[in-house]
Structures are given as C-alpha cells and as structure tokens.
N, C-alpha and C positions, 0 to 999 in steps of 0.2 A: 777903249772898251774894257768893262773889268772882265774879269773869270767866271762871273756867275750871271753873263748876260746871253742870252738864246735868241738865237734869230731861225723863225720857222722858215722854212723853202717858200710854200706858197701864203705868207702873211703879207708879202710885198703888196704895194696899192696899183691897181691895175692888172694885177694879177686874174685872169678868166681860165675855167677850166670844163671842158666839155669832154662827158665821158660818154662813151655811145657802147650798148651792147645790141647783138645781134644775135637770138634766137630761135626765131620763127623763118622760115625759107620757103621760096617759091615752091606752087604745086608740082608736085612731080621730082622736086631735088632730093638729092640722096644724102645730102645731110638732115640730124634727124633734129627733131627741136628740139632745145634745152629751157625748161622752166625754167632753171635757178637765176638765169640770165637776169630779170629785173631788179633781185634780192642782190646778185653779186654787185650791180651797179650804185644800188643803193647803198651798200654795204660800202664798197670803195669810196663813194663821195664821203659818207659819214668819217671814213677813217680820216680823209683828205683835209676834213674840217677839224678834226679832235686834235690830230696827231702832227699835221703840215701847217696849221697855222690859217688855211682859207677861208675867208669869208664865206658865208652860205651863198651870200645875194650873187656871188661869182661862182658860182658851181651851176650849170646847164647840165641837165641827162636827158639821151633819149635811148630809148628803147624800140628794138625795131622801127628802121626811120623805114616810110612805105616806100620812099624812092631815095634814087640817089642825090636829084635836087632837093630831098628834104638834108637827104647829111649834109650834101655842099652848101645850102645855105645857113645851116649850122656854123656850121666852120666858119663860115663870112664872117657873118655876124661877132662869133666869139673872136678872131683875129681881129676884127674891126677895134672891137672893145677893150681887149689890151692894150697891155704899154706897161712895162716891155714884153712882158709872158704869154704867153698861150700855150697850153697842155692839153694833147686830146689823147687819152688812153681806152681802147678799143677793145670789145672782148667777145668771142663768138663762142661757136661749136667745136670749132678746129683747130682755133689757134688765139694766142694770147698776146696782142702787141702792145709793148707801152712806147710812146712817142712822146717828148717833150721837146719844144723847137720853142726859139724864136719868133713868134710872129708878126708879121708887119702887115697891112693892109697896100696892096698895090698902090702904086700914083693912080691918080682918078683922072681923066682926061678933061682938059679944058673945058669949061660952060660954055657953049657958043649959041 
C-alpha cells in the first residue's frame, strides 16, 4: 500500500449503518421534546457518507421508532445485512451514545 492511499472506516462492502434519534416522548414524561433530533440525524448520516466513506443505499434512519419492536426490528434487519459491520449510533434528549460492534445475525434454527 503506498502513502497516498486512504481507506475510509465505513467504505467497507457490507458495511450497514442504522442511526436511530429519539425526540418525541410518551404523554405525560418529563423529558421535554427536541426538534433538532431529525436534522441531527440527518446531519450525522450525511457526515457518515461525505467524511466515512458509506454508501447511501447502506445508511437506515429512524426517527422516533413508535415501539420498541419498531427499533428491534431495525436492528434485525441492519445486523442481518452486514458483513462484517454494523453501527448503530443513537441520539435522544438526555443522552448521546455512540455504539459500533460487530454484528452477526444469530444461527436460525433448523427448518423442520
């Protein structure tokens, strides 16, 4: 490899990235909503494509998922579709997490 060669993070092929923000809150919770939440997501995916090398067609966002089997089937999904990567970086009202792991899809039990 010469000196003048750049490998971006997520250029890798199989590379999926699902970015989830949360916002809006059940009636009655004491956290308050934040607008910016859609634009920040936006905003990250775009840097993720410019700056990291990602593919568009591999970048998933959701925004406000209504349930929690809307995020966990996200996640499936995106885990399913890698190989080797999967990155889900998460962003609320109260807290800021970035997670990048491994993902592999469980063994799927026998057809019978």
């Amino acid at each position: 490899m010469s000196g003048t060669e750049t490998h971006l993070l997520l250029a890798a092929p199989g590379t999926r990235v699902l970015l989830v923000g949360s916002g809006t809150y059940a009636a009655g919770s004491l956290l308050p909503e934040v607008d910016a939440v859609p634009g920040t997501v936006a905003d990250l995916g775009r840097c993720l494509v410019e700056r990291a090398g990602l593919d568009p067609a591999n970048l998933t966002t959701l925004v406000d998922p209504a349930t929690p089997m809307e995020l966990g089937a996200a996640l499936v999904e995106a885990a399913e579709q890698a190989n080797p990567t999967c990155s889900s970086f998460t962003t609320s009202a109260t807290a800021w997490s970035t997670r990048t792991a491994s993902c592999t899809s469980p063994p799927r039990p026998p057809s019978t």
